[in-house]
N, C-alpha and C positions, 0 to 999 in steps of 0.2 A: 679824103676825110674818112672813107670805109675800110680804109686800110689801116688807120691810125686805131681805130677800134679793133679791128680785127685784131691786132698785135699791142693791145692792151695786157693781157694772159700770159703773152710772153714777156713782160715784165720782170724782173727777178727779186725786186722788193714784194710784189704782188704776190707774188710765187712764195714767195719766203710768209710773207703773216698770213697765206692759206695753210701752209705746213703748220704752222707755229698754234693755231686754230685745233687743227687736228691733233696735235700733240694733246694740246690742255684735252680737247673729250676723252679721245685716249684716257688717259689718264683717271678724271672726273668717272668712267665706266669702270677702271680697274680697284678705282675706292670704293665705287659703289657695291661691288664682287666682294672686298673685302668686309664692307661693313653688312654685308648682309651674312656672308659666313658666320662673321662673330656673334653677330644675332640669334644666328641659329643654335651656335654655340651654348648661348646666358640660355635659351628656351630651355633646351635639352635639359641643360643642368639646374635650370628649375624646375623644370617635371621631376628628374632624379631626385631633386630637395624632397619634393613634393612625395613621392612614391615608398622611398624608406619609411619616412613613419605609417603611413598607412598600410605596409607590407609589415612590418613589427606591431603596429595593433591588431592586425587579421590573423597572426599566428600568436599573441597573447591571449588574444579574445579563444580561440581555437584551441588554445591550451586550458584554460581559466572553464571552457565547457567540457572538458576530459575530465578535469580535475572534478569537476562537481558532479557530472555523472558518477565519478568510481567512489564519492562517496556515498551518494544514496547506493549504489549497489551493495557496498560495506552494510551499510545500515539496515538495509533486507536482507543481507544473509545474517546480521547478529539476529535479528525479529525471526526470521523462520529457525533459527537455532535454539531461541530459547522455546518458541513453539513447540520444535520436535523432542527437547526435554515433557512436555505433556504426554506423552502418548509411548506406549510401550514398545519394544524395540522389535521391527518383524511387522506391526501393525499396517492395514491400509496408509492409515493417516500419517502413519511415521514414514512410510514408503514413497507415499507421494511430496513429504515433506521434502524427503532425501535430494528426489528428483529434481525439484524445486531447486537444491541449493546446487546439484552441478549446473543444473543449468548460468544460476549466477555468477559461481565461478570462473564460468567459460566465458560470459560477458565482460569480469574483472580481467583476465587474462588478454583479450583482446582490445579493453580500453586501453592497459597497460602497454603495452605493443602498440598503440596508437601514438602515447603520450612518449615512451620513448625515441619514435622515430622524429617527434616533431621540435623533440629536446638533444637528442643527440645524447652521446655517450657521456655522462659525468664520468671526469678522471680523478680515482682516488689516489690520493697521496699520504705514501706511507713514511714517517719519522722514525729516524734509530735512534734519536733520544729519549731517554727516558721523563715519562709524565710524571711532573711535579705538581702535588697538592699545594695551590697558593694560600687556600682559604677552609677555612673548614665549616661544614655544612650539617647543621642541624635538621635529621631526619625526626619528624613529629607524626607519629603514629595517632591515627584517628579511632578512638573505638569504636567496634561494628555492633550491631546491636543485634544481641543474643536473640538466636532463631526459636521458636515455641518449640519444646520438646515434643516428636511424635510420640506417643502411646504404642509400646512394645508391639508386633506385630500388623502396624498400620503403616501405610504405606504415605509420600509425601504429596500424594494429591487431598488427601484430606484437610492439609492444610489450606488448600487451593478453595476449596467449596467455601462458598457461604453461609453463613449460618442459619439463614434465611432468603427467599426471594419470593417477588409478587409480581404476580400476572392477570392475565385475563384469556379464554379462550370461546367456542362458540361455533355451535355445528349442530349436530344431533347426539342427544344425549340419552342412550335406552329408549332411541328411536322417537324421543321426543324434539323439538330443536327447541333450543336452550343457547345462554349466554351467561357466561360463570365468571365469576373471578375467584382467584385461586393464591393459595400462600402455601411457598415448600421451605420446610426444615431438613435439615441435614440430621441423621441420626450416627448414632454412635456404633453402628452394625460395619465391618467392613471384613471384606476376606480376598486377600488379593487387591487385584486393583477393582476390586467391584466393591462401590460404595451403597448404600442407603437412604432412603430420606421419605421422609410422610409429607403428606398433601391438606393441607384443608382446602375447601372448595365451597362455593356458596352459589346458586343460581337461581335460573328463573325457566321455564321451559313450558309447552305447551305442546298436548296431547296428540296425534298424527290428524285426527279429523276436527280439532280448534275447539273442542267441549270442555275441554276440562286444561286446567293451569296447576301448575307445582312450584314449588319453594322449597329446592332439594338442598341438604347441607350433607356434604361426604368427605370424610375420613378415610385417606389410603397411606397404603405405607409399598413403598416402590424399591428395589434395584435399580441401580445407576450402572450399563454396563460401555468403557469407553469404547473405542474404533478396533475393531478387528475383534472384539468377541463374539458378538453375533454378526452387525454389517459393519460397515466400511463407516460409519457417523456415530456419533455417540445414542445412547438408545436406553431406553425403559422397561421394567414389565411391572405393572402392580395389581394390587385388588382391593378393595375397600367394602365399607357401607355406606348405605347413604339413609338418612331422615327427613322424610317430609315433613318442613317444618309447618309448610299450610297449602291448604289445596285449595279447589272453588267452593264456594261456602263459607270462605276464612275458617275452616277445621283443621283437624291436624291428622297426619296420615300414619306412617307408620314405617317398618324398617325394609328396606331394600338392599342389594349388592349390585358389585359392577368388578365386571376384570378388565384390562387394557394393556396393549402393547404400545410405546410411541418411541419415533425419532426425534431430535433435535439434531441443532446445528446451527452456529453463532449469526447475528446478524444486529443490525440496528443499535449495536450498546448492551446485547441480550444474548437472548435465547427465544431461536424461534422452532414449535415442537409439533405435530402431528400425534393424535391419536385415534387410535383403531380398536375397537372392545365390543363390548355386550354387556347390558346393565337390566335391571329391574327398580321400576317404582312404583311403590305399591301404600295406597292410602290403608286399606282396612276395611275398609265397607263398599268397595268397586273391585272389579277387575283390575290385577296388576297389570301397568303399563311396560311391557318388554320389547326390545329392539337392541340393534346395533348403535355403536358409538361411535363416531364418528368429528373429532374435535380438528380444531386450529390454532393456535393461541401463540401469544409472547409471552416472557417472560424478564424480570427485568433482574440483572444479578450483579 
């Protein structure tokens, strides 16, 4: 009986459906190999799906900010262009304007170099045919609108000035402190590029030891001179009068002067100016009140 089992194995049907067994796994293993290649396969090539467009929006987006930087650069170099039309040729301010635009330049040239490399070379294509007009086009000339004639000997910044501007400024006034508002006209004086203009002023000021108050009203007439006459900003010199319109006691005082040097230089929508001088005000029945001048102010143009 233990023998009979023993030589079960050596069977050769038995022998045959354990081969036949092994074949099918075989097999079922070598499908399985395949289908998982192929799998690997479809991934691959939907990532690849997946990666071109997002590799074509990274370098359109990439290009789309070239492009919009080398336009604002365009756009600050016309603005400082027509700037350095202001200012006389040699000048500080024309100088540093200069600077200003290589610099921009240099950054145009480098975004352009950027935006080529990321475009590649466009290839022009030249025709030996001759270009034929299909259609004809009506060129409409727009009329410009006639520029104000300068006044023989006057140069075109005159055009540029205001014919008025109002301010406020506020410091020490002939060593009093004071807080003024102020209105400048343009005058019709000019020689070179050095223009003109008078001042009215209206304030309130109060005396160095607090005893005595003023209601100073002054009349100057100034030079305008631009960057690189005297400093590197544009700049002032003038002189005036001034009248006390009323003092303490509600009385009325009488005639005083004041000379002054100041800078400006643009800010806020304006004009913002420093002044430096020495002034007198003088009621008529006290001691004249004298000191230095000492101002701040905006101006609005």
């Amino acid at each position: 009986m233990l023998r009979k089992n023993n030589n079960v194995f050596g069977n050769p049907r038995i022998n045959f459906a354990v081969s036949k067994m092994e074949m099918k796994r075989g097999n079922r293993d070598v499908q399985s190999q395949v289908f998982s290649l192929k799998s690997l396969a479809l991934l691959l090539l939907f990532l690849a799906a997946l990666a071109c467009p997002i590799f074509a929006y990274e370098l359109d987006d990439q290009v789309y900010q070239l492009e919009m930087q080398t336009s604002k650069v365009k756009a600050e170099m016309i603005r400082l262009d027509k700037q350095a039309k202001k200012y006389p040729p040699g000048s500080a301010k024309s100088i540093q304007i200069s600077n200003l635009l290589d610099g921009q330049r240099a950054r145009l040239e480098k975004l352009d170099a950027q935006l080529n490399k990321l475009q590649g070379p466009q290839e022009i294509v030249v025709s030996d045919e001759p270009i034929q007009l299909t259609q004809e086009v009506e060129v409409i000339a727009e009329p410009v609108a006639a520029e104000e004639p300068v006044p023989e000997g006057q140069p075109a910044l005159w055009q540029r000035l205001p014919a008025y501007a109002w301010g406020i400024n506020f410091g020490a006034f002939a060593g009093a402190t004071s807080v003024n508002g102020e209105t400048r006209i343009k005058l019709p004086y000019i020689r070179d590029a050095v223009t003109s203009s008078s001042r009215v002023m209206l304030g309130y000021a109060v005396s160095r030891d607090g005893t005595r108050k003023y209601v100073p009203f002054c009349l100057d007439v100034m030079l305008n001179y631009p960057p690189g006459y005297v400093t590197g900003v544009d700049n002032y010199l003038g002189a005036g009068l001034n009248y006390v319109v009323m003092t303490s006691g509600r009385v009325a005082g009488t005639v005083g002067g004041q000379l002054f040097y100041g800078v400006e230089s643009e800010g806020f929508g304006g004009k913002l100016f420093g002044e430096l001088g020495y002034g007198t005000l003088c009621t008529g029945f006290s001691a004249p009140h004298q000191g230095v001048t000492l101002l701040i102010g905006y101006r609005k143009i």
